[in-house]
C-alpha positions as CSV (number, residue, x, y, z in Angstrom):
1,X,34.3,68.2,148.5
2,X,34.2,72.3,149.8
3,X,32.1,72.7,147.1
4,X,29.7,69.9,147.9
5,X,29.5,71.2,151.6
6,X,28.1,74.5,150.2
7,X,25.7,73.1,148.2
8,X,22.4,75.0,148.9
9,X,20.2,72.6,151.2
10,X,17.2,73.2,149.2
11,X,18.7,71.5,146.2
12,X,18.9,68.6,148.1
13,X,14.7,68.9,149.3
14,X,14.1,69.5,145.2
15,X,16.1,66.4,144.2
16,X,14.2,64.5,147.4
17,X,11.3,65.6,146.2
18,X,11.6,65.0,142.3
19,X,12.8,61.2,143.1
20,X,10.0,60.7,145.3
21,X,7.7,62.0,142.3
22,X,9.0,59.4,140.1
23,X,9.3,56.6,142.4
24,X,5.1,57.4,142.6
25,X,4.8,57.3,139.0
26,X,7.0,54.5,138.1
27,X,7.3,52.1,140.6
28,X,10.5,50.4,141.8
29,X,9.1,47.2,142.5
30,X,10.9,46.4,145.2
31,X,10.4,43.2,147.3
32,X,8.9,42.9,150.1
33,X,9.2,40.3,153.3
34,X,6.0,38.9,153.5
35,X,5.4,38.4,157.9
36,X,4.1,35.3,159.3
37,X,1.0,37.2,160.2
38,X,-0.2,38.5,157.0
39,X,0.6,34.9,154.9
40,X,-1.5,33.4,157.9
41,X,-4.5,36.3,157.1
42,X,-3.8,35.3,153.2
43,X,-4.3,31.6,153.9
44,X,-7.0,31.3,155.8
45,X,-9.2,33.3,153.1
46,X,-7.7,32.0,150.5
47,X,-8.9,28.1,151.7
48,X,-12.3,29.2,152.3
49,X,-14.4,26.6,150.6
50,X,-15.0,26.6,147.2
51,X,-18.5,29.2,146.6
52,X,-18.3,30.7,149.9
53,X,-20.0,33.8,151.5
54,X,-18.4,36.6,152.8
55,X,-19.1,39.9,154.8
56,X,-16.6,42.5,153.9
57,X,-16.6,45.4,156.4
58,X,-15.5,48.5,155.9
59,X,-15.9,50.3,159.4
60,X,-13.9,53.6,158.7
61,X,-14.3,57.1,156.8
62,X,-12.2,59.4,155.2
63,X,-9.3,59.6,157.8
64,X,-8.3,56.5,157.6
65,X,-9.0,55.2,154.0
66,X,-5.2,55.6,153.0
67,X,-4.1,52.6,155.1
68,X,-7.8,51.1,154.7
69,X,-8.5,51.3,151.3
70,X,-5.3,49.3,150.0
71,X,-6.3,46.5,152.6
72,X,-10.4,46.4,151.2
73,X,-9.1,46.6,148.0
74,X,-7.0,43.6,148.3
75,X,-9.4,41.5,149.9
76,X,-11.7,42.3,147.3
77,X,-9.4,40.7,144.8
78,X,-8.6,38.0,146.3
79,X,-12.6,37.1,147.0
80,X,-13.1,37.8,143.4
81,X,-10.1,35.5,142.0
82,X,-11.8,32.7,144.4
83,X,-15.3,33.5,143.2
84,X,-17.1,33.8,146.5
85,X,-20.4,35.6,147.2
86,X,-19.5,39.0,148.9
87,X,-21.4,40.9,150.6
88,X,-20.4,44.7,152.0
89,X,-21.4,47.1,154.0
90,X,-21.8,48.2,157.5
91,X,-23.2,49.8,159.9
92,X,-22.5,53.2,161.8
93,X,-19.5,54.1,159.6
94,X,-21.9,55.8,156.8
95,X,-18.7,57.0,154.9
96,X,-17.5,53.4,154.7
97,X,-19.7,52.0,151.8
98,X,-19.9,55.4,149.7
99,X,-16.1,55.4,149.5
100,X,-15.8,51.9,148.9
101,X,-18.8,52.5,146.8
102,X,-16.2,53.0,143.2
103,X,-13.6,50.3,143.5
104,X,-16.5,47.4,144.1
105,X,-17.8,48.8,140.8
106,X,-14.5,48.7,138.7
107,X,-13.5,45.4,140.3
108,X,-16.2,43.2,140.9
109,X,-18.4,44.5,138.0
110,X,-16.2,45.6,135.5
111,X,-12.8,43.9,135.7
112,X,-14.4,40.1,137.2
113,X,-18.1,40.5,135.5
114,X,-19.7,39.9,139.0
115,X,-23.8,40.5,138.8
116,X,-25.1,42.7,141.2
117,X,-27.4,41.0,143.5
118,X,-26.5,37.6,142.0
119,X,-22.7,37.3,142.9
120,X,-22.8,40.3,145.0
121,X,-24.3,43.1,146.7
122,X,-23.6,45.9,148.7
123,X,-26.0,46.7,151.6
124,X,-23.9,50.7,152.8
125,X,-24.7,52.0,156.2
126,X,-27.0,51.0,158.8
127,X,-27.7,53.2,162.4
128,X,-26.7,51.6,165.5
129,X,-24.8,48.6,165.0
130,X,-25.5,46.4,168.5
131,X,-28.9,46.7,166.9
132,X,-28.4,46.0,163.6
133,X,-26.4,43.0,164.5
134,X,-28.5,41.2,167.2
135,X,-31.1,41.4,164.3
136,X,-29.0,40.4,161.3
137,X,-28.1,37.2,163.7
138,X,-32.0,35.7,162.8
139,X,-32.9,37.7,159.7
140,X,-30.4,39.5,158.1
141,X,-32.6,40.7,155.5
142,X,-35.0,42.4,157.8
143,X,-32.1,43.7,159.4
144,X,-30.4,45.8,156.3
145,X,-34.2,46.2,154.5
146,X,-32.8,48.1,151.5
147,X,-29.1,47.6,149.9
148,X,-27.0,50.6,148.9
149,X,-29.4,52.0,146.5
150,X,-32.5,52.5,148.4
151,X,-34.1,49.1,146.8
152,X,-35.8,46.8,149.0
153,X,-32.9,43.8,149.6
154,X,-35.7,41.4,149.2
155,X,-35.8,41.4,145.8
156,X,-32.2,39.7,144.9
157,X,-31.1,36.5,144.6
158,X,-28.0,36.9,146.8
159,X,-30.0,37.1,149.9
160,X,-31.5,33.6,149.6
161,X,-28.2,32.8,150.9
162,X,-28.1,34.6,154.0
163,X,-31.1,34.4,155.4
164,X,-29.2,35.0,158.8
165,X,-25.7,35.7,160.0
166,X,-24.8,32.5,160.7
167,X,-21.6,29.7,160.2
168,X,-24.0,27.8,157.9
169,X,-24.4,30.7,155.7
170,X,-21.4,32.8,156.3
171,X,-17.9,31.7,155.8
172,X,-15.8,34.6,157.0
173,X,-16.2,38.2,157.9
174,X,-13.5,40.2,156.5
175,X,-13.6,43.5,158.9
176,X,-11.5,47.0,158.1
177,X,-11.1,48.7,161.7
178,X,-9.9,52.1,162.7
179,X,-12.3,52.8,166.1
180,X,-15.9,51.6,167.4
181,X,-17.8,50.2,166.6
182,X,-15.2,47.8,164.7
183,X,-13.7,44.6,164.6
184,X,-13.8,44.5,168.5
185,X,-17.7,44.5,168.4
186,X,-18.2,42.3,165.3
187,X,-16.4,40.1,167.9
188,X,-18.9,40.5,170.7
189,X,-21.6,40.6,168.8
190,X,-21.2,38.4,166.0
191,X,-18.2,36.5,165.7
192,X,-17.8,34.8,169.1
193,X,-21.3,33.4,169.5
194,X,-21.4,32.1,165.5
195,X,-17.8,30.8,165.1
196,X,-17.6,32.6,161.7
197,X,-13.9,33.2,161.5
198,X,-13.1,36.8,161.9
199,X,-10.5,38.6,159.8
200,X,-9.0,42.3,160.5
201,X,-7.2,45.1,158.4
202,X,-6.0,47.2,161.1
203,X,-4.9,50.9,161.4
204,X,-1.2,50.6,162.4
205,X,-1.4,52.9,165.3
206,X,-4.2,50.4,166.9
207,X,-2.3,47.3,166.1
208,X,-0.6,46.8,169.1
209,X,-3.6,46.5,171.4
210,X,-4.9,44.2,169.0
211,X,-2.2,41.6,168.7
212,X,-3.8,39.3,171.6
213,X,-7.0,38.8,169.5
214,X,-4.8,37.5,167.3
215,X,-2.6,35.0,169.8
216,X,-6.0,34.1,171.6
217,X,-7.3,33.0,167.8
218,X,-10.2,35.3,168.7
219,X,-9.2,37.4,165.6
220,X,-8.7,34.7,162.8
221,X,-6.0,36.7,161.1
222,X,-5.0,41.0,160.9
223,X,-3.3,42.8,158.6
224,X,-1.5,45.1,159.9
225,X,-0.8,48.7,159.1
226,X,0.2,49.6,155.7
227,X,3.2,47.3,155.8
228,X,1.1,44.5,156.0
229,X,-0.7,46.0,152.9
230,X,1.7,45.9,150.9
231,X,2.7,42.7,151.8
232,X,-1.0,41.5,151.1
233,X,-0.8,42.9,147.8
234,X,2.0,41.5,146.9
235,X,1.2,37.8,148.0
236,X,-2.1,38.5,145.8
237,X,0.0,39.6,143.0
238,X,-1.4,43.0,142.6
239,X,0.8,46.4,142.9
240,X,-1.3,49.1,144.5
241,X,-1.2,52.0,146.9
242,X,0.5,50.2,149.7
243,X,3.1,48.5,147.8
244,X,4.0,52.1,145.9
245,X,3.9,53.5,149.6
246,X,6.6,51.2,150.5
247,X,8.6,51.9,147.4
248,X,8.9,55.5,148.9
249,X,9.8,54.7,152.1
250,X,12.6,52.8,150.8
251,X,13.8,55.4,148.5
252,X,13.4,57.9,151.1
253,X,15.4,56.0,153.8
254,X,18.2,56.0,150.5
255,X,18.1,59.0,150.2
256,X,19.1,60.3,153.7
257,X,21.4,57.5,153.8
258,X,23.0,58.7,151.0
259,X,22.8,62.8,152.1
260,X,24.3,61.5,155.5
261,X,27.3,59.7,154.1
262,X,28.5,62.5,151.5
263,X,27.4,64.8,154.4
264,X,30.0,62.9,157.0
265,X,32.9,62.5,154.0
266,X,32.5,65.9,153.0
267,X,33.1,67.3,156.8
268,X,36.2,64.9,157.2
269,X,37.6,66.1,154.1
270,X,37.4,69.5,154.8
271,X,38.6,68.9,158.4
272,X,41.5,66.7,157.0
């Protein structure tokens, strides 16, 4: 035990920092509690109706894509495995689309065999969004005019069904929040005057001030933080970023676990 006390602490940051490494690279797999909240969130998408239309949102930039992502990402999957019409984009948050931009490719194209402008099609950026939305509420295709690439929107068969942001058109609007405008506007602007059922991935710092949306039922469901991530992923059976994340929280907390008990035997030891 004296010679475990003098061990030198930056052995003990190395060996921290190698299992951390690994835990990245080969996942644990640990399980994870799933919250009432987030199997409520999963649910209520997951029982759209069959060959429904959704708005995916992703109202953030670069910041604040590492709890994000994980959350867009999931809904993505999920919306794929039920086969719904999605449609993504914004407006205001120019970085949203472009980062999004990659994983709608590899998942919706690539891994599901989703046509553009058929089963899907992403609309990026638009300025200003209390004007974008008031005119996306009667024509939502004179409202975006071109999609993601700079072609008129017009032109693809997707559009035909949504003519207008409406309940008879839309089924849900799946918003990614981290400031305004956000989920808080899609709210006032869209959500509360169609009755399209409004769902949130949340920031965890903001979470908090947005839990009454959620206990009003103004907010038809939140993930929450990157907990709630991972425990979306894992109720949609998929292990990504959030789920690893929590694999290294849980080793870390080990670890200083660990360091505190040898830490607290090795001093009575010595003091014995």
């Amino acid at each position: 035990m004296e010679r475990l006390m003098k061990i030198d602490r930056r052995i003990l940051y190395l060996v921290a920092v190698v299992v951390l490494v690994l835990v990245l690279f080969f996942p644990l797999g640990l399980p994870v509690k799933v919250s009432d909240l987030t199997q409520k969130t999963y649910n209520g998408i997951q029982n759209l109706p069959d060959g429904s239309l959704v708005i995916i949102s992703p109202m953030y930039d670069a910041g604040s894509q590492g709890e994000l992502m994980p959350m867009f990402v999931a809904m993505l999957y999920q919306c794929a495995e039920r086969h719904y019409k999605i449609v993504i984009g914004n407006a205001q948050w120019a970085m949203g689309p472009q980062l999004c931009h990659p994983y709608v490719e590899k998942i919706l194209k690539e891994q599901y065999g989703y046509q553009y402008g058929v089963d899907y099609i992403e609309f990026g950026s638009k300025p200003q969004f209390t004007v974008w939305a008031n005119s996306a509420l009667s024509d939502f295709p004179g409202a975006c005019l071109t999609d993601y690439n700079n072609q008129p929107i017009n032109q693809f068969p997707i559009i035909k069904s949504i003519p207008k942001i409406s309940k008879e058109y839309v089924a849900a609007t799946l918003v990614l929040d981290c400031g305004t405008p956000g989920a808080r506007d899609w709210l006032a602007y869209v959500n509360q005057g169609t009755g399209i059922p409004l769902y949130v991935g949340e920031i965890q710092m903001s979470v908090p001030e947005m839990m009454p949306y959620v206990a009003s039922g103004q907010y038809a469901g939140m993930i929450a933080g990157s907990r709630g991530a991972a425990e979306y992923e894992s109720l949609i059976g998929h292990t990504g970023k959030a789920l690893k994340s929590q694999d290294v929280m849980s080793v870390i907390a080990l670890l200083v676990a660990l360091y505190i008990v040898l830490g607290n035997i090795g001093y009575l030891t010595r003091k014995k």
